[in-house]
C-alpha positions as CSV (number, residue, x, y, z in Angstrom):
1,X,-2.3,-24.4,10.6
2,X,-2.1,-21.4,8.3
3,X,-3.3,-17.8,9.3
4,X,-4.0,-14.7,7.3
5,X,-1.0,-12.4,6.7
6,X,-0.3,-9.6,4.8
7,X,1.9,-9.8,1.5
8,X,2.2,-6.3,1.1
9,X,2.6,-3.0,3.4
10,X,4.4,-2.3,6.5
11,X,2.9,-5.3,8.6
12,X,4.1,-8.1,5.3
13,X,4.8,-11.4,6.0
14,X,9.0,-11.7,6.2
15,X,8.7,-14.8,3.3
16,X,6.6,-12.0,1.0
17,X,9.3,-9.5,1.6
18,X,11.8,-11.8,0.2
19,X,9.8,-13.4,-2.4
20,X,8.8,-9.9,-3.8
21,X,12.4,-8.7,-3.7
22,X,13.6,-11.1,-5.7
23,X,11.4,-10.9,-8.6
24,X,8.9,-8.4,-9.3
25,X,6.1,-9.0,-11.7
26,X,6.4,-8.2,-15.3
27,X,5.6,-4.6,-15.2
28,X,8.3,-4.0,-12.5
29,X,6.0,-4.1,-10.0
30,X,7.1,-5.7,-6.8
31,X,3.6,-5.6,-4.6
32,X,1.7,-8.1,-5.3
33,X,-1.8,-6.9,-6.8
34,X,-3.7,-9.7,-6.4
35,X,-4.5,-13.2,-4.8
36,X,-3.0,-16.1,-6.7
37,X,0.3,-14.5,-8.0
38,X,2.8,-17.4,-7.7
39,X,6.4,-18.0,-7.3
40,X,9.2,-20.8,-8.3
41,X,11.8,-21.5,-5.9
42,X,14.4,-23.9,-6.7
43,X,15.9,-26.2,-4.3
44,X,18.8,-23.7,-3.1
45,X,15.9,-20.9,-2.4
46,X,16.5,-19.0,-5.4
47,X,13.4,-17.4,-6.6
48,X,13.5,-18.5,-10.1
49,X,10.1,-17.1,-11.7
50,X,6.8,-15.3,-10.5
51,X,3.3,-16.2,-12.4
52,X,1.0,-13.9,-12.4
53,X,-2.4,-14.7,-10.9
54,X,-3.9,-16.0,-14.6
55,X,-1.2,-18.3,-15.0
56,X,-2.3,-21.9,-14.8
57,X,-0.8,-24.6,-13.2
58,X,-0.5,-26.6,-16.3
59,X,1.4,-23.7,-17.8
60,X,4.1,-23.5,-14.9
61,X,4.0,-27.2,-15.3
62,X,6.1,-26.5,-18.5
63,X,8.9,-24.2,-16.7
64,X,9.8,-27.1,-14.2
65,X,12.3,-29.2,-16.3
66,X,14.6,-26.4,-16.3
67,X,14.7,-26.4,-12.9
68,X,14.9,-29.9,-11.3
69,X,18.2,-31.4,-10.5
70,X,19.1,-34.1,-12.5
């Protein structure tokens, strides 16, 4: 089941930590400043890309390709 953890602040969840280290948002910004933001790991873990929260499935639909192994 999933629970409610923090993704920012002292008491953040350890996959937050990481996700937000590896790419901050398009300001610089690592913290995330609202519900929604979303990340693309590839299949090695690598965090490719972070969404911000506007950003649509459909559109992150379109950075996939790139991304899959063929």
């Amino acid at each position: 089941m999933f629970a409610k953890v923090d993704v920012n602040g002292d008491d953040e969840a350890p996959l937050y930590a990481f996700l937000k280290g590896e790419k901050a948002d398009e300001d610089g910004n690592a913290d995330i400043a609202w519900n929604f933001t979303k990340f693309l790991v590839d299949g090695e873990g690598n965090v490719v890309e972070r969404f911000g929260p506007m950003v649509t499935p459909e559109e992150i639909r379109d950075a996939l390709p790139a991304h899959l192994a063929s």
